[in-house]
C-alpha positions, 0 to 999 in steps of 0.5 A: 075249447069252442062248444058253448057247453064246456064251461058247464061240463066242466064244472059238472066233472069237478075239474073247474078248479085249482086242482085239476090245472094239471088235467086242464092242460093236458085236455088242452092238448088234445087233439079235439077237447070239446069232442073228448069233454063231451065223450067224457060227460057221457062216460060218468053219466053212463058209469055213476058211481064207478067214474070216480076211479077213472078220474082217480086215474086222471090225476095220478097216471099221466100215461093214462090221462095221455091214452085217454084224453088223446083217444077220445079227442081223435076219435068220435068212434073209439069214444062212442065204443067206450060209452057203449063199453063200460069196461072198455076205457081199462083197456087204456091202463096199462103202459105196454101194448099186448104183444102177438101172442096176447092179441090171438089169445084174447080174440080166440077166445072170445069165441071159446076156440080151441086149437085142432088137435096136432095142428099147433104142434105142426106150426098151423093156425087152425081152431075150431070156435065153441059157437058160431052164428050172430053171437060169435059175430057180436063177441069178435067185433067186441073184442076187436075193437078193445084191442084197436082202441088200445093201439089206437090209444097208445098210438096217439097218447104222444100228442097230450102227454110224453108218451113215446112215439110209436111209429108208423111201421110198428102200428102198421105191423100191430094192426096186421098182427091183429087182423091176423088174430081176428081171421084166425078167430073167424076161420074158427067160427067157420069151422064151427059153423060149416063142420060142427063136431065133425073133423075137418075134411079140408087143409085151407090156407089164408094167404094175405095180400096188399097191406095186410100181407105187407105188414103195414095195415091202415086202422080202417082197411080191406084186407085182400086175401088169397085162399089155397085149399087141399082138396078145393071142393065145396067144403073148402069154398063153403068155409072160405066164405063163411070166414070172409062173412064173419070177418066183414061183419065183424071186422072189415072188409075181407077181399079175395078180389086178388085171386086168379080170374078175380070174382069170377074165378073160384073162391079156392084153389089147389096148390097145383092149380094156383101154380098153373095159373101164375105160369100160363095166364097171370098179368103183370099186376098180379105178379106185383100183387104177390110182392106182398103175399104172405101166409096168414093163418089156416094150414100154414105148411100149405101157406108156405108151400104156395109162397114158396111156389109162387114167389119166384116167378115175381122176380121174372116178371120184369123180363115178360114182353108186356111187363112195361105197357101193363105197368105203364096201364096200372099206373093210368088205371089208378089216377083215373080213379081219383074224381077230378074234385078230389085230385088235390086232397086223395092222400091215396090215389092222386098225383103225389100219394101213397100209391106214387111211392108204392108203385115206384118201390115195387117197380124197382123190386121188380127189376132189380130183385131179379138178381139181388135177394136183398130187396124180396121183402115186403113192406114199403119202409123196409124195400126203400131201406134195402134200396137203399142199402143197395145203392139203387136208390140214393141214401137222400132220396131214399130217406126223403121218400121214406119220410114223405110216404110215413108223413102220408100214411099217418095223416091217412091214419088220423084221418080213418080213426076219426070216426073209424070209416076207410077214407083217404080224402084230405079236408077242403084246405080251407075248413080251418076247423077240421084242418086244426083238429088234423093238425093237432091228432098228427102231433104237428105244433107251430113254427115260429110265425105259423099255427099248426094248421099252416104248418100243416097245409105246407108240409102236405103241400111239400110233401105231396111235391116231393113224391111226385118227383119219384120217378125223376128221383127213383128211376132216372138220377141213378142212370145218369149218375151210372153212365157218367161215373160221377165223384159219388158214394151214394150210388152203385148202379152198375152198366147191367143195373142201369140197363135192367132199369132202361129194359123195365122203362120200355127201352128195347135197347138199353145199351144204346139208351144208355150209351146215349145217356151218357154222351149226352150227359159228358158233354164238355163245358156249360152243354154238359152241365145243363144236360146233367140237370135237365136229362132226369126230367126229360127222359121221364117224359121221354119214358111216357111215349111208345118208344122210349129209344127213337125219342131217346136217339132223336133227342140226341140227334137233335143236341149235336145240330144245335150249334148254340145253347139258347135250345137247352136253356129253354128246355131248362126253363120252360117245363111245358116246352120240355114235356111237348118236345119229348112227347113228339120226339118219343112218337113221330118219327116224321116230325123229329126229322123235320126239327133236325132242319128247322130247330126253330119250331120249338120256341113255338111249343112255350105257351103265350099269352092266349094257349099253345103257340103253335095254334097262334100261328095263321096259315094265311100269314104262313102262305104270304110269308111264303110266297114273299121270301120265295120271289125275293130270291135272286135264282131258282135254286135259292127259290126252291130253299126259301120254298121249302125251309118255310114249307118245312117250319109250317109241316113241323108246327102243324104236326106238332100241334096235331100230336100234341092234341092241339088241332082237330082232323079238319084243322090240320088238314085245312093248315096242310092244303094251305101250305100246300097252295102257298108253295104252289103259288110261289113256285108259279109267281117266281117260274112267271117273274124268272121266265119274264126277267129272261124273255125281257118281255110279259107273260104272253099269257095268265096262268091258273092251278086249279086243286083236285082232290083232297087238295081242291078240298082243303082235306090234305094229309101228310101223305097226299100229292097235289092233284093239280089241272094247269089253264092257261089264257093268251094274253090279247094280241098274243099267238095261241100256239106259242103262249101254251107251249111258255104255259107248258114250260112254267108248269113244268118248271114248277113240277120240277122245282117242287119235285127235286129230291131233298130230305123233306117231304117229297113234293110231287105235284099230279097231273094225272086227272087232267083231260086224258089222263096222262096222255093229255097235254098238261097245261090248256086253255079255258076255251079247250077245257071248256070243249073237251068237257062239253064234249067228251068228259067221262062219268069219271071225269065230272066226279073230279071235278066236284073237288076242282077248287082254284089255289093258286096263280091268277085268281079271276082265271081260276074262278072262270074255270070253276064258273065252267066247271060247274056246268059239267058238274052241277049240270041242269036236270042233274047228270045223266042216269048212265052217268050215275051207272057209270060211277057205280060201276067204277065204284065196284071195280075199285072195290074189287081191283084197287086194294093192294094184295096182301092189304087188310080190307078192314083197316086199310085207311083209304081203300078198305072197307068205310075207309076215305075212298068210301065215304068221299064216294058216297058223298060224291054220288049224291052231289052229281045225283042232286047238285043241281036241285040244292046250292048247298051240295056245290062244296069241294069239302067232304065233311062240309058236304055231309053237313049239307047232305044231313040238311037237305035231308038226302041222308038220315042224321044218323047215318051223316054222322056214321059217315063224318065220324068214319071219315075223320076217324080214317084221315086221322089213322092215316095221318098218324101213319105217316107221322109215326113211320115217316113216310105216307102209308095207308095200312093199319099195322095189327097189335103190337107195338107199331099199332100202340104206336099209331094210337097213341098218336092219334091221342090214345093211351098207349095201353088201349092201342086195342080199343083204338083198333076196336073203335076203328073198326066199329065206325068204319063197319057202321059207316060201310053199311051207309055207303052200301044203302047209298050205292044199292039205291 
């Protein structure tokens, strides 16, 4: 004892003597002694002369001295109701618990309700109370809560004397049975108060759902609840309401949130059109809700009737084409509940609670009972059990579950009846105090070395780490101990079980996931045992992207190109390394087809010791390294390899991080144009260095490659050629003529290098922009660029060469370029009026003409509607209308010309943000596209499981792939009204 107080109190009571040891002791153990010696105080202050029988009690009646001591040490509440209740605390003397019948009789007549005639006879629960109104609510919550403080004291009395244990299913079962008792007296009061002496013109059924309906109620809990009324009219509505008023007043909490259309939807239903509902519009959740119904009171015929209905299309559910991605939202809708402070403490909602073994119970239910009736059943403890039984889960991770989920439930218990509020927030694992008296009231002693409360922060410590290996334990050990056979009695998954599992994990074809599973698992030797441990875990991973069967195949394909074991011992040993991989393998086609060629890429998804390793990497250091390996080599093609086996590594780290969330749109588009320009430069220097080793003389001329494009500035994607010009300058003393032609030879031999097919990336290199377009010679002097442009440049021709940006070959020749460039297109005085014309002109017809037929103007990414050719457009305009008047605009970048244009103020801020937010949203779209399909596409698909795909790539729930499109579209309409005040200028 702590309270200053005690030793005072004691001594008023009697009990400071040789006599009451006995009674010392067992206060002792209580699980708070100072809260319940301060309760008791109050008791005999309040009680007087009647005290002195309680305290008789005390010393003769262990059992009671367990009740009462326990109670009011656990429970602020219960005791401040046993103060408040003189007559209360006998509700402790007897040593049995009143059973069903018991409980309804004292509830009901507590309001003097009398059955309807004929309708016990009938088998319904259906009274009629002698009084309604704010006495009837009085009398019920009195008699409610002398029936909780009751079980509630026989519940605890284990933890102060030896009393038995009972345990969680029976309390969850005793206070269901009780809320049954308490609606049942509330539906009387409604009768009452709705229709008086008048005979009642309704049959109304209670349906109880969620823990209530499940027979495993919390002590401070809502109780859900579903209403079927023969007719459904006002009447019916008007007593469903006045028994979910009375019961909330009096009770708890009564929900009917569960009902068809939710709050929105009636408060009563007819059979018939309850029936409808659950056939034609019912969600995935709200079959999973029906897991649990049952009748509970009112006309239980009709209860009967509707679960009969009803029930049977819970067990179809599995086979619906929404089943996985709903569940896969039920389960991200719950954790994103829980409050980031409290993720660590929510015995309920957090990783590793309650709801983790709920919900993996009931998905199993769903899938499995289908075919076997023996898992129909309700509460959490029994479905595990007949899991179990089933051979669908194993017997150890059966009764482990089991365990940890009635470990929980009863600290979630302790916790509520504390001072009877509906919590499930664990104390700060460092308030001793509140830690202790948690302890206590769960009866947990010490072991050896550690009090109570140590014992306790590691056993919800263990626990909570256990359940969260549910899905691991639950849904993917028993498939892969079905598709190898192994020497095992626990399990009796048959190939259609385990595929009606895979189905219901998102495998669209679980024979081959399962074929799958089991070559990889019967791998001979060391392979085949380290696949049989880690294949549980990955496949969990693997079944949190938005196709489950590529990730599942292209893991495979990725096993059998390994040729040594170091890839399966890091994803054995490195967590973070497996959940990444399986996460790109589940979602990019376009990055596991490049892994197969260059493995090496996922030692870099470990983490160092600054974050992910994939961000430590520079793409300066890439291009360098490049560039070296590719003109050390001895002949072209070995050139073309070395090129391409860096090119490759770079595309898998760069996408990786991309999918992964790990780079932002500007990042990866700067890490592609990077790559991009290595290549380009290494090509050039080693064509110059192979044509120099055969001509035995230098180059008659220097060469420069000049990005246009995306690529001029820096914004490539996935998807994008490299829109290049070639110049070239003769070298002092050499002939013109003949040092374009070598000029024209090494460009040609660098488009041919590049563009050889292989299995990568395509690498085409375009000249298409060049002066004349295809018909112009692809390579030429500075001096002959510098006249056509000065002479015959298009309005067309001088837009492009904004983005004209030097990236490779001899550097000072590119800068000349880029000095002469600029006076084209930053020109003094700006470019012409009919320039600008021109331009919108050719904006209009690309609008009208360049859209593919059959495209979506609304979601294709480069030419719709606010797409990428819009916003570079726009930008592009005003540079060519006001370059020459502000420095800043002279930027080949768009986004960084945005930047400008919002400084120069030629563009409100908001509207620069529109446009930036609607350019970064297109590039990201059609990044994904490629990465998703594999190959470069500019069309957003429409919904289905293509576009969840996509947005899931790009960072978004797979279940939101409709708030994805939705975004999508709202920037890009918002964005497209900018460009248009722009053009209309």
């Amino acid at each position: 004892m702590l309270d200053p107080d005690a030793e005072k109190n004691l001594s008023d009571l009697g009990w400071n003597n040789e006599e009451s040891i006995e009674l010392l002791w067992s206060l002792s153990r209580s699980p708070d002694a100072d809260l319940a010696l301060r309760a008791i105080v109050r008791m005999r202050s309040q009680l007087g002369d009647d005290w002195s029988e309680i305290d008789t009690l005390l010393r003769t009646d262990k059992g009671f001295r367990g009740r009462f001591l326990a109670v009011l040490g656990s429970s602020d509440a219960l005791g401040d109701h046993m103060v408040a209740e003189p007559e209360a605390w006998r509700r402790l003397i007897p040593a049995e618990l009143p059973d069903t019948a018991e409980i309804n009789r004292q509830m009901l007549a507590a309001v003097d309700a009398v059955a309807e005639p004929g309708e016990i006879e009938r088998g319904n629960k259906v009274y009629r109370a002698g009084f309604s109104g704010p006495k009837a609510v009085v009398a019920l919550r009195a008699a409610y809560r002398n029936l909780v403080l009751q079980v509630a004291a026989h519940d605890v009395a284990s933890t102060v004397e030896d009393e038995p244990v009972i345990w969680f299913p029976e309390i969850g079962a005793l206070l269901a049975d009780l809320a049954d008792a308490a609606l049942t007296s509330a539906l009387a009061v409604a009768f009452r108060e709705v229709c008086g002496d008048k005979p009642i013109p309704v049959r109304l059924a209670v349906i109880a759902m969620g823990k209530c309906g499940a027979r495993e109620l919390n002590y401070v809990s809502d109780v859900d609840v579903v209403f079927v009324s023969e007719p459904a009219d006002g009447t019916s509505a008007r007593i469903a309401g006045e028994m979910m008023r009375v019961g909330s007043l009096a009770f708890f909490e009564v929900d009917a949130a569960l009902r068809p259309e939710g709050k929105s939807g009636a408060l009563t239903r007819t059979l018939d059109s309850h029936v409808a509902y659950y056939n034609r519009w019912a969600k995935t959740w709200e079959f999973q809700a029906q897991l649990k119904a049952r009748p509970m009171t009112g006309d239980m015929e009709l209860g009967q009737r509707y679960h009969d209905a009803i029930n049977p299309m819970v067990w179809q559910a599995s086979e619906r084409d929404d089943f996985v991605p709903e569940v896969q939202a039920m389960r991200r809708r719950v954790e994103s509940l829980v409050p980031e402070e409290e993720r660590d403490r929510n015995l309920k909602l957090s990783s590793g609670s309650i709801r983790d073994v709920e919900f993996a119970v009931q998905m199993l239910q769903m899938v499995h009972g289908r075919v076997d009736e023996t898992l129909r059943v309700r509460s959490t403890v029994e479905a595990l059990d007949a899991l179990t039984a089933g051979g669908y889960v194993g017997r150890d991770d059966g009764a482990n579950l089991n365990a940890s989920y009635q470990f929980l439930r009863l600290l979630e218990h302790r916790l509520q009846l504390q001072r009877m509020s509906r919590t499930h927030l664990l104390p700060e694992f460092d308030d001793d105090d509140n830690m202790r008296w948690l302890a206590r009231a769960a009866h947990i002693r010490r072991e050896g070395d550690l009090d109570a409360t140590s014992v306790l922060r590691r056993q919800i410590k263990h626990q909570s780490l256990r359940v969260r290996r549910l899905h691991q334990k639950l849904f993917y050990r028993p498939l892969l101990e079905a598709a190898v056979r192994l020497d095992t009695t626990e399990l009796t998954l048959t190939d259609e079980s385990a595929q009606r599992r895979l189905s219901a994990l998102g495998y669209a074809q679980p024979e081959r996931a399962l074929s799958h599973i089991r070559a990889l698992a019967s791998a001979s030797g060391r392979r085949g045992q380290v696949q049989r441990l880690i294949l549980p875990q990955l496949l969990e991973y693997i079944g949190d992207t938005p196709d489950p069967d590529a990730g599942l195949l292209n893991y495979r394909r990725l096993c059998d190109v390994m040729d040594n074991d170091w890839f399966l011992r890091l994803l054995r040993d490195d967590g973070v390394v497996a959940a990444r991989l399986m996460h790109v393998l589940g979602t990019s086609e376009y990055i596991a087809n490049l892994l197969m060629r260059s493995p090496e890429v996922i030692n870099l998804y470990t983490d160092g010791a600054d974050g992910p390793r994939l961000c430590e990497v520079r793409p300066e250091d890439v291009a360098k390294g490049l560039v070296a390996s590719t003109v050390r080599q001895p002949d072209l093609r070995r050139a073309v390899a070395a090129a391409r086996s860096h090119r490759r590594a770079e595309l898998a780290r760069i996408a990786s991080a991309d999918v992964l969330g790990l780079l932002d749109v500007p990042q990866v588009c700067e890490a592609l144009s990077s790559v991009w320009a290595a290549v380009l430069n290494a090509a050039l220097t080693f064509a110059i260095q192979d044509s120099e080793r055969d001509e035995g003389r230098p180059a008659p001329a220097r060469i420069a490659v000049i990005g246009m494009g995306r690529l001029g500035g820096g914004e490539l994607g996935y998807g994008s050629d490299a829109d290049v010009l070639f110049v070239c300058q003769p070298n002092p003393g050499e002939d013109e003529t003949k040092a374009v032609r070598w000029a024209q030879t090494i460009a040609e031999v660098v488009r041919s290098m590049l563009g050889t097919p292989s299995d990568d990336p395509p690498l085409i290199v375009d000249t298409g922009l060049r002066p004349e377009g295809r018909n112009g010679p692809v390579v030429r002097t500075l001096a002959a660029y510098a006249a056509y442009y000065e002479q015959w440049a298009q309005a067309w021709e001088v837009q492009a060469l904004l983005r004209a940006h030097q990236v490779a070959g001899d550097e000072d020749l590119g800068i000349e370029f880029l000095h002469m460039a600029d006076r084209i297109r930053y020109p003094e005085g700006g470019v012409s009026a009919d320039a600008v014309k021109e331009i919108r002109r050719i904006k209009a017809r690309v609008d009208a003409e360049r859209l593919p037929r059959g495209a979506d103007p609304a979601t294709h990414t480069k030419l719709g509607r606010g797409g990428l050719a819009d916003i570079e457009w726009t930008v592009q305009l005003l540079q060519l209308k006001y370059g020459h008047r502000y420095q800043s605009l002279h930027n080949t970048s768009t986004l960084q010309s945005l930047d400008a244009i919002g400084s120069a103020e030629l563009l409100a801020e908001d509207d620069v943000a529109l446009l930036k937010d609607a350019w970064i949203t297109a590039t990201k779209a059609r990044n994904c596209l490629v990465l998703v399909r594999g190959k470069p596409v500019d069309q957003l698909p429409g919904p289905g499981k293509q576009l969840r795909q996509i947005a899931f790539a790009a960072g978004w729930p797979e279940d939101q792939a409709a708030e994805f499109l939705d975004h999508y579209l709202r920037v890009t309409r918002r964005a497209k009204a900018v460009v248009l005040k722009v053009f209309g200028a």
